[in-house]
C-alpha positions in Angstrom: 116.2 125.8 123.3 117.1 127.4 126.3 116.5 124.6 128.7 120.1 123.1 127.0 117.9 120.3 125.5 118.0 119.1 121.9 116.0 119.9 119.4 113.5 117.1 118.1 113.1 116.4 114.6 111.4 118.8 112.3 108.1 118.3 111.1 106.7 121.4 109.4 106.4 125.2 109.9 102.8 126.5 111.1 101.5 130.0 110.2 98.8 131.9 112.3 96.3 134.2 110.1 93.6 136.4 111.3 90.7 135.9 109.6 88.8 133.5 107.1 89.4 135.7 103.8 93.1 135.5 104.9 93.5 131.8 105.2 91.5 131.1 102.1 93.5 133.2 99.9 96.6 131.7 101.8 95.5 128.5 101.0 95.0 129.4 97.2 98.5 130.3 97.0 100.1 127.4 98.9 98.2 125.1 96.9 99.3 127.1 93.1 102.8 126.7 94.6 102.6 123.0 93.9 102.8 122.1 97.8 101.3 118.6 98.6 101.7 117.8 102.5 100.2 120.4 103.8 96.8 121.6 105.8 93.9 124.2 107.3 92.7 124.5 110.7 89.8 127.0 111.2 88.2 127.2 114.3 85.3 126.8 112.4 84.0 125.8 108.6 85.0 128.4 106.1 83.1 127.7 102.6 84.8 127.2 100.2 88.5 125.7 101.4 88.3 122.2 100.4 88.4 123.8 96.7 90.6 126.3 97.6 93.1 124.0 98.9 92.7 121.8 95.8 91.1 118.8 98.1 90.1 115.7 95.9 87.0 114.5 96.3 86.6 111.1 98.7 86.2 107.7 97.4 84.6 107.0 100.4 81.3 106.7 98.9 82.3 104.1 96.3 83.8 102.1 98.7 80.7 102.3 100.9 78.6 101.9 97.9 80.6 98.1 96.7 80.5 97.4 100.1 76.7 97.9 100.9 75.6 95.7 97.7 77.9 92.8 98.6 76.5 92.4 102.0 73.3 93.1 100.5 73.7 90.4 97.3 75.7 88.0 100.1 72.4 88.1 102.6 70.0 87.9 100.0 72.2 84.7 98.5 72.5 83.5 102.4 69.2 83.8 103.1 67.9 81.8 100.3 70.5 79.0 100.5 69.4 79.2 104.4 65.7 78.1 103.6 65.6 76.7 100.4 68.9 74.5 100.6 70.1 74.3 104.0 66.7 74.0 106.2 64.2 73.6 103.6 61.1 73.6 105.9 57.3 74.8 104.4 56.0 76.7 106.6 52.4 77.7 106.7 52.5 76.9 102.6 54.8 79.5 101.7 56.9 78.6 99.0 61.0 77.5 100.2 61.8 80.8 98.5 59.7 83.9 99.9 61.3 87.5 99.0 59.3 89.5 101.5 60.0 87.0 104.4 63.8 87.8 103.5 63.8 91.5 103.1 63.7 93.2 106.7 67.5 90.9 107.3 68.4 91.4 103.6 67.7 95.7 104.0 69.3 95.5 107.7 72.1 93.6 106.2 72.5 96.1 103.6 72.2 99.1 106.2 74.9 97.4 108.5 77.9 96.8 105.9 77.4 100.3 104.5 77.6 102.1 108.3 80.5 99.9 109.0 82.2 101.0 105.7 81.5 104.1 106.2 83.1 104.1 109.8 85.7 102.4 109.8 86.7 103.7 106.2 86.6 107.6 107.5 89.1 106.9 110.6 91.3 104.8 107.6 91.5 107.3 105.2 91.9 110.3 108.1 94.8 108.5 109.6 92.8 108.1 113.1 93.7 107.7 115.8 95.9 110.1 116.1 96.2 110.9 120.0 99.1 113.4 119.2 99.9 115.9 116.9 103.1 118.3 116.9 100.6 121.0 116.3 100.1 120.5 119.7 103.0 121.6 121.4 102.1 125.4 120.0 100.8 128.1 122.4 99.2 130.2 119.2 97.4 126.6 118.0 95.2 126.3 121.4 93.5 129.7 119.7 92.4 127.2 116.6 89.7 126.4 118.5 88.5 129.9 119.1 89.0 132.5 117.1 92.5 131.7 114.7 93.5 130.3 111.6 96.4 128.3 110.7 98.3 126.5 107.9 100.6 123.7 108.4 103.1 122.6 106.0 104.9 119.2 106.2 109.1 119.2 106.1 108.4 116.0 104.1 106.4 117.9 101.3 109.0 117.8 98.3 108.7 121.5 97.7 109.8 122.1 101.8 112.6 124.5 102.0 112.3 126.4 105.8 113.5 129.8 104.4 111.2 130.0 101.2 108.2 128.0 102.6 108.6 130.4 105.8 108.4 133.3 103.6 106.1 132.3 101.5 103.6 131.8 104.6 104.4 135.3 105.9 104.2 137.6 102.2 101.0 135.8 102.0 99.7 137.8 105.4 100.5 135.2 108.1 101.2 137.0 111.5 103.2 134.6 113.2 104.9 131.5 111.6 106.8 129.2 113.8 108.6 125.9 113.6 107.2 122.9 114.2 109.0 119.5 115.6 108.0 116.4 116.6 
């Protein structure tokens, strides 16, 4: 640096391409290189990348799924001990055990544990918060949000060399690659 300062720690190289077809096919190739810690940023959704970056599918909606039917199954189980065990008061005749009496708290119940799931889960599997990434400290990255597209690869991918993953990145039509630190 010229400031005299030391260099932080690396954490990964960043490439710049120009368009969507660019990146995509970019991405094809990083991800047929056997890379593993590494990422797209597209200033906006390109079709197609998840696959072309060899994404997995979530298990998000199984978790939310389990989720949702136990606090269904536990607030239908609640609800019954409640007024048949608990408080067993008749009321108007009805019988200590009355399904449509429970099923507006049983179905908001149900509704509740699944949103929570499903929130909660998305910033846990996504690693949020995350107030700061090194991506950051790039000039070129502010442009991700308008009109840029980029690929980061992590130095703690296996596969990380700087000189072949840096070349790699650049045959592959990248117009800038630059180091990333933390």
């Amino acid at each position: 640096m010229a400031d005299g300062l030391s260099k932080g720690k690396l954490w990964g190289i960043l490439a710049q391409y120009e368009d969507p077809a660019a990146v995509f096919h970019a991405c094809e190739k990083v991800r047929d290189s056997g890379y593993s810690q590494w990422d797209a940023c597209t200033p906006f959704p390109v079709h197609g990348l998840d696959k072309a970056m060899g994404v997995k599918p979530t298990k998000l909606p199984w978790a939310v799924l389990v989720v949702g039917l136990a606090g269904s199954t536990f607030m239908l189980f609640f609800e019954s001990w409640a007024s048949g065990s608990a408080y067993p008061f008749i009321v108007g005749g009805k019988p200590l055990f009355s399904m449509p009496a429970f099923v507006p708290v049983w179905y908001e119940a149900t509704v509740l544990s699944s949103c929570l799931t499903a929130f909660f889960g998305n910033w846990v599997l996504n690693g949020l918060p995350r107030p700061h990434h090194p991506a950051f400290n790039s000039k070129r990255f502010e442009r991700v949000t308008d009109d840029k597209f980029f690929i980061m690869v992590e130095a703690k991918d296996p596969l990380f060399n700087l000189e072949k993953t840096s070349a790699l990145l650049t045959e592959m039509g990248a117009t800038s690659v630059e180091e990333l630190e933390n």
